[in-house]
C-alpha positions as CSV (number, residue, x, y, z in Angstrom):
1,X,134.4,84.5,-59.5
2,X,134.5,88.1,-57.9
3,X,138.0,90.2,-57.0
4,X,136.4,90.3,-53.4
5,X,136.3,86.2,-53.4
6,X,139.5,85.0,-54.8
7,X,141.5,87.6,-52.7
8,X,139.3,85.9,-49.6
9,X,140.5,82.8,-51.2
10,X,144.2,83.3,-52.5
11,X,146.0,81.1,-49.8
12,X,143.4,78.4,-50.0
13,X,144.3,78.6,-54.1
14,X,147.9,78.3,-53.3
15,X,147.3,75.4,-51.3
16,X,145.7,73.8,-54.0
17,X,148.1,75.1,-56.6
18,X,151.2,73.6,-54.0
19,X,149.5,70.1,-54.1
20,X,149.2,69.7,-57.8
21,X,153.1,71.0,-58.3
22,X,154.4,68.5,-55.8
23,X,152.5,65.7,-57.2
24,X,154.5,66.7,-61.1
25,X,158.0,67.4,-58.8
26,X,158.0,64.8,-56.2
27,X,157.4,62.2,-59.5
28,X,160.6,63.3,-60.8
29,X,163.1,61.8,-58.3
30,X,160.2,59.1,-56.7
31,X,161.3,56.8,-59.4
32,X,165.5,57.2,-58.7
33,X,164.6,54.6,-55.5
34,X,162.5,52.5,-57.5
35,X,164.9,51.5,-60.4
36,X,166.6,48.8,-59.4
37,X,163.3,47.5,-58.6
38,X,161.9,47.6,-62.0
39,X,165.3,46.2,-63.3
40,X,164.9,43.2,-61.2
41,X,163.5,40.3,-63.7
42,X,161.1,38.5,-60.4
43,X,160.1,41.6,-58.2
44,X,159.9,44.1,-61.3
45,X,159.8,44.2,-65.1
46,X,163.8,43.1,-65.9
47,X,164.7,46.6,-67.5
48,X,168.1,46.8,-68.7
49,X,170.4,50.0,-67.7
50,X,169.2,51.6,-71.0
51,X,165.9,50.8,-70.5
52,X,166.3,52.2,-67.0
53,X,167.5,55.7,-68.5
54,X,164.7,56.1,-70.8
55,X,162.3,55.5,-68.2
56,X,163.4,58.6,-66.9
57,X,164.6,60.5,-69.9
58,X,161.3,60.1,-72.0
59,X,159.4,61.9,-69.3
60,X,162.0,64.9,-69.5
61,X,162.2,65.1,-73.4
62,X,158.5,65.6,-73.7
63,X,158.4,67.8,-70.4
64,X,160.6,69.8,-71.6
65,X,160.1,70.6,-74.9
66,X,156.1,70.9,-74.0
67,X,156.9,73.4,-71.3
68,X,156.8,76.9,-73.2
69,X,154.0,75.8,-75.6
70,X,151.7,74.7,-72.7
71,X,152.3,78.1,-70.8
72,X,151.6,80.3,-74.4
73,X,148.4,77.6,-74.6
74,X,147.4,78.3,-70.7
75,X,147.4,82.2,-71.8
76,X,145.5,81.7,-74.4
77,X,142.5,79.2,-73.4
78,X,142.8,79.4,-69.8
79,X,145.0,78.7,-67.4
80,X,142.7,76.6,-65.2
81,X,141.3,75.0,-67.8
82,X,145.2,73.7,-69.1
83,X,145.5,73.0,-65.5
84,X,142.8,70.4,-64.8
85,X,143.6,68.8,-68.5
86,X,147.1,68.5,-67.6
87,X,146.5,66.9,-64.1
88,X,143.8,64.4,-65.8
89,X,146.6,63.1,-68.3
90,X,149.1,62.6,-65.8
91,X,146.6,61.1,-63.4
92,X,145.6,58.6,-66.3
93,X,149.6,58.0,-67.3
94,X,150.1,57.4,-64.3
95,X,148.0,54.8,-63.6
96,X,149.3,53.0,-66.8
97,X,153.0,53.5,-65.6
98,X,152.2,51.4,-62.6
99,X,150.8,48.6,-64.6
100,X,153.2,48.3,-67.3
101,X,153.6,44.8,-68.2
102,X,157.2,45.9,-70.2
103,X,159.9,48.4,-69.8
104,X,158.7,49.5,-73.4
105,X,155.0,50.6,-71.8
106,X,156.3,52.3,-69.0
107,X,158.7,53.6,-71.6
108,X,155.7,55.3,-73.4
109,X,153.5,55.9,-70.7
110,X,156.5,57.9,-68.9
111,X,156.1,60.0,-71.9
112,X,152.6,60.8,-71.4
113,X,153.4,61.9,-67.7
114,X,155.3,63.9,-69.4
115,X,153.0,65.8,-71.3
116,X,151.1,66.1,-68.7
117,X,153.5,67.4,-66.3
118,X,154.3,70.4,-68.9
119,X,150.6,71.3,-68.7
120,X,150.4,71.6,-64.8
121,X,153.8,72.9,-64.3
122,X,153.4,76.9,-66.3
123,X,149.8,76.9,-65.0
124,X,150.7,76.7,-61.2
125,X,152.9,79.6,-61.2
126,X,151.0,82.0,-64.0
127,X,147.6,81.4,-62.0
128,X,149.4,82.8,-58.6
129,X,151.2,85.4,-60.1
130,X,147.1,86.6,-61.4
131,X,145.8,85.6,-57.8
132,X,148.3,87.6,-55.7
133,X,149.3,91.2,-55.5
134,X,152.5,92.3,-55.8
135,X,152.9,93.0,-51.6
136,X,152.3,89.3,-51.4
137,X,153.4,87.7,-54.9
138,X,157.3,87.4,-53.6
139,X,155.6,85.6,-50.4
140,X,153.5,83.1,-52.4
141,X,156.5,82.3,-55.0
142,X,158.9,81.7,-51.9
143,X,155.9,79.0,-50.6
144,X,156.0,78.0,-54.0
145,X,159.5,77.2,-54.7
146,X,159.6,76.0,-51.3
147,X,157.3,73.1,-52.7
148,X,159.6,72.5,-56.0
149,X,162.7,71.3,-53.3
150,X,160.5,69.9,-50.9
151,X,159.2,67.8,-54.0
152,X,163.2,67.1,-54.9
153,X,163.8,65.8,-51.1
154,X,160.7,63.8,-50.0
155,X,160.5,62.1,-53.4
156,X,163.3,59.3,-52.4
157,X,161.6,59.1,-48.7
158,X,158.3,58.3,-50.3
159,X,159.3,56.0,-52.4
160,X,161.1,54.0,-50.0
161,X,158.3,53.9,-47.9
162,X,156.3,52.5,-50.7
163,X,158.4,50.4,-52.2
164,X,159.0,48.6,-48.2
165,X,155.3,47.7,-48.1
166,X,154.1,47.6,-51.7
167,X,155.2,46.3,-55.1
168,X,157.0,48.9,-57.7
169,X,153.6,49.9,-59.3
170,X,152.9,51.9,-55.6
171,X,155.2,54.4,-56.6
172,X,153.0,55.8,-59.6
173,X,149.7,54.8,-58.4
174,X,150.1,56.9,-55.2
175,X,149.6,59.9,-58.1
176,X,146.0,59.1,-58.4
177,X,143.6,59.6,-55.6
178,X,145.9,62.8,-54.5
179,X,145.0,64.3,-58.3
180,X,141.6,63.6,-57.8
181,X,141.3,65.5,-54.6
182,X,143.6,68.5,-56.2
183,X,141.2,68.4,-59.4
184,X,137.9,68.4,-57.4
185,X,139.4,71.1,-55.1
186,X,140.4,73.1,-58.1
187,X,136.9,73.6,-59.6
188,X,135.5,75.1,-56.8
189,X,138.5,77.2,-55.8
190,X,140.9,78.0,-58.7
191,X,139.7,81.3,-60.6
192,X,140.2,80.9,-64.5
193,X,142.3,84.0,-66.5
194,X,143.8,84.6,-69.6
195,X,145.4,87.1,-71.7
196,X,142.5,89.5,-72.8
197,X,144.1,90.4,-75.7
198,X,146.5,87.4,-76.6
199,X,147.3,88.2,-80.6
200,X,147.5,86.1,-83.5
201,X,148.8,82.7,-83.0
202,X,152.7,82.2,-83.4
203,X,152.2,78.3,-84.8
204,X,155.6,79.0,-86.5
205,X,157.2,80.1,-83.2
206,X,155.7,77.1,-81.4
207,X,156.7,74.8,-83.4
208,X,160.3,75.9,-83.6
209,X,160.4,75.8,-79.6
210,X,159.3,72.4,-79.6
211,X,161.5,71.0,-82.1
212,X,164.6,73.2,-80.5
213,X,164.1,72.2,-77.0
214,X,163.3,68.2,-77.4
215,X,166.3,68.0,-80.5
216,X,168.7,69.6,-77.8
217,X,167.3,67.6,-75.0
218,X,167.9,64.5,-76.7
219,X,171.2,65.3,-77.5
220,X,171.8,66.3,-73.9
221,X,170.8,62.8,-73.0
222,X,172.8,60.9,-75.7
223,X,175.6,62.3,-74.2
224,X,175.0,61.3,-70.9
225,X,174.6,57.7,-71.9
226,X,177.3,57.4,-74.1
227,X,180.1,59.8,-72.3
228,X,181.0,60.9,-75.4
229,X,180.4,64.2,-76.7
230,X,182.0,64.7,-80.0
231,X,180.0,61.6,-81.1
232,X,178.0,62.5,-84.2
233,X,175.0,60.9,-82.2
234,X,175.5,63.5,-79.6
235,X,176.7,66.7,-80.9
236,X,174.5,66.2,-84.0
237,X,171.2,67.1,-82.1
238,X,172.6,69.5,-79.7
239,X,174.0,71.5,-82.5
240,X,170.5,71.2,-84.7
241,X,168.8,72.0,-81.4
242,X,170.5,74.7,-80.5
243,X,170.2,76.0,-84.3
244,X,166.4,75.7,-84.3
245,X,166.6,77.6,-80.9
246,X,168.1,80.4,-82.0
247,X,165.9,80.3,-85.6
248,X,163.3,80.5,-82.9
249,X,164.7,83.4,-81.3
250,X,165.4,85.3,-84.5
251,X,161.4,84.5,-85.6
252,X,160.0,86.0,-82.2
253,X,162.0,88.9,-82.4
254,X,160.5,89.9,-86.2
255,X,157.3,88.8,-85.8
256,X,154.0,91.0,-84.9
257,X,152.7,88.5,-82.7
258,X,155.4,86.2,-80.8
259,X,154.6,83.2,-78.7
260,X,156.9,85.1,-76.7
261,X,158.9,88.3,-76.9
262,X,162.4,87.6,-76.6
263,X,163.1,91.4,-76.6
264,X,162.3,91.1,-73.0
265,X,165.1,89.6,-71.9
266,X,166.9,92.8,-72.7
267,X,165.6,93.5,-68.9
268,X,168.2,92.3,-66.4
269,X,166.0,90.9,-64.5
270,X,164.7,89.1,-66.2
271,X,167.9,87.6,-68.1
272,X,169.7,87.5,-65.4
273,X,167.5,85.5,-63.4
274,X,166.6,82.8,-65.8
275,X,170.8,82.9,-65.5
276,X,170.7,82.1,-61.8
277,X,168.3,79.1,-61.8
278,X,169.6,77.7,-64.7
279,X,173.5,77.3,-63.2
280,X,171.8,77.0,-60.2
281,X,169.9,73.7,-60.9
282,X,172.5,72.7,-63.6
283,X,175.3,72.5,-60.8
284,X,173.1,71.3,-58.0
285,X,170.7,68.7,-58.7
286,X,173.5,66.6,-60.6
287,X,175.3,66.3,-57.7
288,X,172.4,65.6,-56.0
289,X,171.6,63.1,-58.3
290,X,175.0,61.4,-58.0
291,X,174.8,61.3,-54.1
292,X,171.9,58.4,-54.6
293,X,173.8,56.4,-56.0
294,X,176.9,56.8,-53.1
295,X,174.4,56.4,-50.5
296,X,172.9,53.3,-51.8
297,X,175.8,51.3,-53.6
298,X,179.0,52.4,-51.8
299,X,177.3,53.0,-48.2
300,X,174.9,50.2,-49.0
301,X,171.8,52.5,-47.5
302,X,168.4,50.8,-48.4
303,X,166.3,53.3,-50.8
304,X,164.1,54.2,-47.1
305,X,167.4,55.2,-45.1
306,X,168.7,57.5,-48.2
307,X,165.9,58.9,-48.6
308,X,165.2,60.1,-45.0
309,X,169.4,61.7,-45.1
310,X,167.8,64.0,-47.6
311,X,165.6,65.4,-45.1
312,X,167.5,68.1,-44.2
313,X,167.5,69.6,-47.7
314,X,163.6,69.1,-47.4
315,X,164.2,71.0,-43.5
316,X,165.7,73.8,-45.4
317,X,163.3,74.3,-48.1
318,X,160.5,74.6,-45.8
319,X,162.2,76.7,-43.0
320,X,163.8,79.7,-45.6
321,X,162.0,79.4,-48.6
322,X,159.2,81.7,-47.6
323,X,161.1,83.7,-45.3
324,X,162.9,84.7,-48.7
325,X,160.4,87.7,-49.4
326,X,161.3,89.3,-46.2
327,X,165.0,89.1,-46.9
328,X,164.7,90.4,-50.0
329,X,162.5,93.2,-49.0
330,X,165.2,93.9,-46.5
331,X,168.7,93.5,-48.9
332,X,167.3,93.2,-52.2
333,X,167.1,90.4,-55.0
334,X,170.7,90.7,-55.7
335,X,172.0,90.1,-52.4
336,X,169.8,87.4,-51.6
337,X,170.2,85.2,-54.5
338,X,174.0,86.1,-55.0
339,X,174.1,84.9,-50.8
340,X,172.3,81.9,-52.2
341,X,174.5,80.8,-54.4
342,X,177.6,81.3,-53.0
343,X,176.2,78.6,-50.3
344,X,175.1,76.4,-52.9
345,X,179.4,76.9,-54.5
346,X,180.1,75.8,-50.9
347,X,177.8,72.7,-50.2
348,X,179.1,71.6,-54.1
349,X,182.4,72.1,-52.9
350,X,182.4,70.0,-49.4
351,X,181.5,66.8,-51.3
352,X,185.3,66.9,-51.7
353,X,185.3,66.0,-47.0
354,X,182.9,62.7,-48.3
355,X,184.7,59.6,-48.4
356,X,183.8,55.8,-48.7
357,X,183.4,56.1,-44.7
358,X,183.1,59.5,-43.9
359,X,180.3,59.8,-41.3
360,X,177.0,60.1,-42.9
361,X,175.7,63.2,-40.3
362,X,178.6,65.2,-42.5
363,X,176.6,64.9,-45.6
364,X,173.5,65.4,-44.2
365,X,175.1,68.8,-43.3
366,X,176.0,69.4,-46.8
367,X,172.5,68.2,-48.1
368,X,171.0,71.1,-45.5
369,X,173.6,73.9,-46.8
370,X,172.5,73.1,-50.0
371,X,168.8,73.7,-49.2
372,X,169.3,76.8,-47.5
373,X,171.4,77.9,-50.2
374,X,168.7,76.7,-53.2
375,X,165.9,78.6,-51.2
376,X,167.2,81.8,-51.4
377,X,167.9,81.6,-54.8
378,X,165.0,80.0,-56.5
379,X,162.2,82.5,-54.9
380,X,164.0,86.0,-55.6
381,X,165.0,85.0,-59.1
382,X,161.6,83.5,-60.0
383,X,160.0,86.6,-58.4
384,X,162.6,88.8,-60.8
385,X,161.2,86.8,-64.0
386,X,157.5,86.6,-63.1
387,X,157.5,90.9,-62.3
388,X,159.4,91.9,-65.9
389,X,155.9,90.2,-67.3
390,X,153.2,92.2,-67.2
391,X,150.4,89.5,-65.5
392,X,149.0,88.7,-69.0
393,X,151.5,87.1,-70.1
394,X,152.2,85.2,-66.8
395,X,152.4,81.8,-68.6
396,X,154.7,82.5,-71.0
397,X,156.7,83.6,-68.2
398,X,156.3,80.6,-65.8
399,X,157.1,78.3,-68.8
400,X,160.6,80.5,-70.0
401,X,161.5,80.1,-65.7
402,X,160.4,76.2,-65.7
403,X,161.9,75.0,-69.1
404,X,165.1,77.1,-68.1
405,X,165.1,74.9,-64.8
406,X,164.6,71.5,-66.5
407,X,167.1,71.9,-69.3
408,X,169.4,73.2,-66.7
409,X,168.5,69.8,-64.5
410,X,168.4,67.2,-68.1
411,X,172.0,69.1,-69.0
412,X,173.8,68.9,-65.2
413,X,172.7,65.4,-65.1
414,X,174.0,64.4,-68.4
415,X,177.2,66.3,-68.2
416,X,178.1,65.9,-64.9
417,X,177.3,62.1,-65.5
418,X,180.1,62.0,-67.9
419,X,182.8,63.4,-66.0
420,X,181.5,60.9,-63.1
421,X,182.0,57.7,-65.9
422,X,184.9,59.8,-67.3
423,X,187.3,59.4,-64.4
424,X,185.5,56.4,-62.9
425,X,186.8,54.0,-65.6
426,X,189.8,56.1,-65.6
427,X,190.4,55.0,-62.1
428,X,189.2,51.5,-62.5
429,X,191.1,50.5,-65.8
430,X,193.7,48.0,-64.1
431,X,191.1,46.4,-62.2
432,X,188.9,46.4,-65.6
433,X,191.2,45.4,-68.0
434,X,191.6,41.6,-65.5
435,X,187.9,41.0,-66.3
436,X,186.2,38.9,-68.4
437,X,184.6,41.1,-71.9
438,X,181.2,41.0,-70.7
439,X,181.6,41.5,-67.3
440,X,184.0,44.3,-68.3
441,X,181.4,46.1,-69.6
442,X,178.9,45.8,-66.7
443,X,181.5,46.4,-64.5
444,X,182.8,49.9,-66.5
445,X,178.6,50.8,-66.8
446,X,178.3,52.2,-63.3
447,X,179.1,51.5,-59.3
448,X,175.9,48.6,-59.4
449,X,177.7,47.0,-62.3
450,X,180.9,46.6,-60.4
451,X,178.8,45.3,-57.3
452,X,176.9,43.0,-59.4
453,X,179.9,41.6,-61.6
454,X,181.9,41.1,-57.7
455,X,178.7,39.5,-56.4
456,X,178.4,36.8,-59.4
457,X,182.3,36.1,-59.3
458,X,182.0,35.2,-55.4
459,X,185.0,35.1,-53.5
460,X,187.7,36.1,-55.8
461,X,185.3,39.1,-57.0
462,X,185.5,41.1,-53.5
463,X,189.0,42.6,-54.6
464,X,186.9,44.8,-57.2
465,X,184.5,46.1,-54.4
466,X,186.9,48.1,-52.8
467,X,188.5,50.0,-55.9
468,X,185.4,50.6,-57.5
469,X,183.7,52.5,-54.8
470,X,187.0,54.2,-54.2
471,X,187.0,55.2,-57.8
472,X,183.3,56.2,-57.9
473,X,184.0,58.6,-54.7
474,X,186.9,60.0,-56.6
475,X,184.2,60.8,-59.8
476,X,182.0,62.5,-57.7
477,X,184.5,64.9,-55.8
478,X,185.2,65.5,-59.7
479,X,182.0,66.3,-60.8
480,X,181.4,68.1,-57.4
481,X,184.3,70.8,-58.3
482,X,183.1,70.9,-61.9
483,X,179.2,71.8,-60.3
484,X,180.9,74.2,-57.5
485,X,182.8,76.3,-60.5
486,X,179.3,77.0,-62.3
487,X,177.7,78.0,-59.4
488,X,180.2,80.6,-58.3
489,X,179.6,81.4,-62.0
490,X,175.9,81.9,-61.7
491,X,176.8,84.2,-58.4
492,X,179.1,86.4,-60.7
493,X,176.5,86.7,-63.4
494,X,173.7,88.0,-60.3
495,X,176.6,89.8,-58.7
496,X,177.0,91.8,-61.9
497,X,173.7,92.2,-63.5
498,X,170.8,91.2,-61.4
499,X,169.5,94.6,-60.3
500,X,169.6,95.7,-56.7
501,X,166.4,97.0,-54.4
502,X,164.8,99.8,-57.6
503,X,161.4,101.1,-56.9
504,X,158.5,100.0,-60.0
505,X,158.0,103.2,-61.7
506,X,154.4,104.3,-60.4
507,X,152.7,103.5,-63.7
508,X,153.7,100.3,-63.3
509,X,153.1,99.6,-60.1
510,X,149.1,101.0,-60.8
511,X,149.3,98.4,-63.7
512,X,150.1,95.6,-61.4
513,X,147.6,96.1,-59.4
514,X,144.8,95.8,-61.7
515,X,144.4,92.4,-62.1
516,X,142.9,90.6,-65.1
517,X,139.3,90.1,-64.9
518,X,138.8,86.6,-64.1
519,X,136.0,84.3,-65.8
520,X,133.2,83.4,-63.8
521,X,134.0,79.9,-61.9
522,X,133.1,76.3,-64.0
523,X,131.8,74.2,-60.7
């Protein structure tokens, strides 16, 4: 395909590129409104709460210690070619996640979305930083990030809307037939690239990122199970991960040919905007996470109503997200993203004015402050990673900004989770210690325990209902201070490093806009 005719095309390819990213995205909170679904024995598959987690934590462990070594892999073979493999596994996964007959099959076959997800995700963003020019790359990352939290807030509409006409399967098997139009639109639109001169392979280097990043992800998750994190369960893996991370890091920066040249985080662009997402997403989207569970067990919202009071988040996304570019053409990276955090630190922060009957329009403020905030930090910062790369090495860089993200997600999830359980059973321990063991237990688990152990004791089990959603609000204003405090962190770190509006230096700027001669189109 011809310079002449993928510039012609470009927006068409980010169209394209959009679809196949909110298909991996939107899959990543579609099955929140679906669990208790597939934990119920007659209308689903009778998962236990443990069962439940690792329905949703084996698809992040292998996403996110695939991530990097897809996006070296995309550089290397071809970024389109990664691309349409990685949509075709997850198409396939996710046609045997919908027809699991056992919580241990969707178990696996989770997994394998997965590893398919890894392979789409790099790709998406590597292929438009090669399609776009540098006037316009800022413009097509804004539309893109614009697509990763409009994936985050329509996932819990959609899957209410399925799951009110269709059986729990729906929510996967809606995956198929959009792939299939995103593939066959991909062969006759997406250009193919690599790196023309990608080096020796690193297998060392790989293989050290993928044992680092899925050891400290698993430990991440223990800990959010168990609440504990001086367990030797827990801080076992997250200390070996952590050590194989930083083997890694010492390998790439003493070998001739890295899988990817750490050194280049010594630009401050480039460090400090991996910074920003990562607090970003760590402090946000476990809040986020928690506030689907207030809306459905202590407001009693079905999975379709809370998932249409996250529609204002999804209002935000669309609205500033690509109107990013301009702002930062007109106050610079720094401003913008340090702006956009600061609003996410105050959205975090009014979860504190959100009671057990506050009005629900006041959070559906909050939820649009947070996605105004969120799209003025995501676009800038992924804009400052992706232009301290020269375009060869475009994957790499998309893999560093995307595994940085869903670390950052696994991690606020699983740490914020424990401060939630943390001063939820603190709260509840009278009312706890009066119960039967097993109900105990149940009741200590989470907020649907304590509604399910009232709801099986009848009458005399209302008197829990009241102090347990009481305690759960409580947990979240806890964890929502917690979040608020890294985010104003992550706006000191931008505040203080992230560079302001500097010029490219003309020889870069040449550089830039010689793009990599692309393959000639498989149809």
């Amino acid at each position: 395909m011809d310079p002449q005719t993928i510039q012609r095309r470009r927006w068409y390819i980010l169209g394209v590129l959009t679809m196949s990213l909110l298909v991996v995205v939107l899959d990543n909170t579609i099955l929140n409104v679906a669990l208790k679904t597939i934990a119920d024995p007659d209308k689903g598959l009778g998962a236990t709460q443990s069962q439940l987690e690792w329905a949703i934590n084996s698809y992040t462990l292998v996403f996110a210690g695939l991530l990097f070594t897809f996006g070296v892999i995309g550089d290397r073979i071809g970024r389109k070619r990664v691309l349409v493999g990685g949509m075709a596994v997850f198409a396939l996964a996710s046609l045997a996640s919908a027809y699991a007959q056992s919580p241990e099959q969707l178990i696996y076959a989770r997994a394998l979305m997965g590893l398919g997800g890894a392979a789409v995700m790099p790709q998406t963003l590597s292929i438009i930083t090669n399609v776009f020019e540098p006037h316009e790359r800022a413009r097509a990352i804004g539309i893109w990030a614009g697509a990763v939290g409009l994936g985050v807030a329509i996932g819990p509409l959609t899957g209410g809307l399925l799951l009110a006409h269709f059986w729990w399967g729906s929510v996967f098997l809606i995956n198929v037939p959009v792939i299939a139009a995103g593939v066959t639109l991909m062969a006759f639109l997406v250009p193919e690239s690599r790196n023309p001169a990608p080096g020796r392979l690193d297998p060392v280097g790989v293989v050290l990122s993928v044992i680092g990043l899925v050891v400290l992800s698993y430990g991440i998750i223990q800990g959010g199970e168990k609440g504990e994190w001086l367990e030797l369960p827990v801080l076992g893996p997250i200390l070996a991960g952590a050590a194989f991370l930083a083997l890694f890091v010492w390998h790439e920066a003493r070998t001739a040919s890295p899988a990817f040249d750490v050194r280049l985080f010594k630009d401050a662009r480039m460090s400090a905007a991996v910074a920003s997402i990562a607090l970003c997403f760590f402090a946000a989207t476990g809040v986020f996470f928690f506030a689907n569970f207030y809306m459905q067990s202590v407001r009693g919202l079905t999975p379709l109503q809370s998932g249409a009071m996250v529609l204002p988040f999804a209002v935000a996304q669309l609205a500033f997200a690509p109107r990013s570019a301009a702002m930062v053409r007109r106050f610079g990276a720094k401003a913008v993203c340090t702006a956009g955090l600061l609003l996410v630190t105050v959205a975090l922060a009014s979860y504190q004015f959100v009671g057990v009957h506050t009005s629900l329009w006041i959070l559906g403020a909050i939820f649009f402050v947070q996605g105004v905030g969120m799209a003025n930090v995501m676009p800038p910062a992924t804009e400052s990673v992706m232009s301290a790369l020269p375009r060869e090495k475009a994957g790499a860089g998309s893999a560093i900004n995307n595994t940085a993200r869903q670390v950052a997600v696994a991690m606020g999830v699983a740490v914020l989770g424990s401060v939630v359980a943390s001063v939820y059973r603190g709260d509840l321990r009278d009312e706890l210690a009066a119960l039967p063991a097993g109900a105990r237990q149940a009741a200590a688990e989470s907020i649907e325990g304590a509604h399910a152990v009232a709801a099986q004791m009848g009458p005399a089990g209302q008197g829990l209902v009241g102090p347990a959603d009481a305690a759960f609000v409580h947990a979240m204003h806890a964890a929502s201070v917690a979040a608020a405090v890294i985010s104003f962190v992550g706006a000191l770190v931008v505040l203080k490093w992230m560079p302001g509006r500097v010029a490219a230096p003309p020889e870069r700027a040449a550089a830039e806009r010689r793009p990599e001669k692309p393959e000639k189109a498989a149809v």
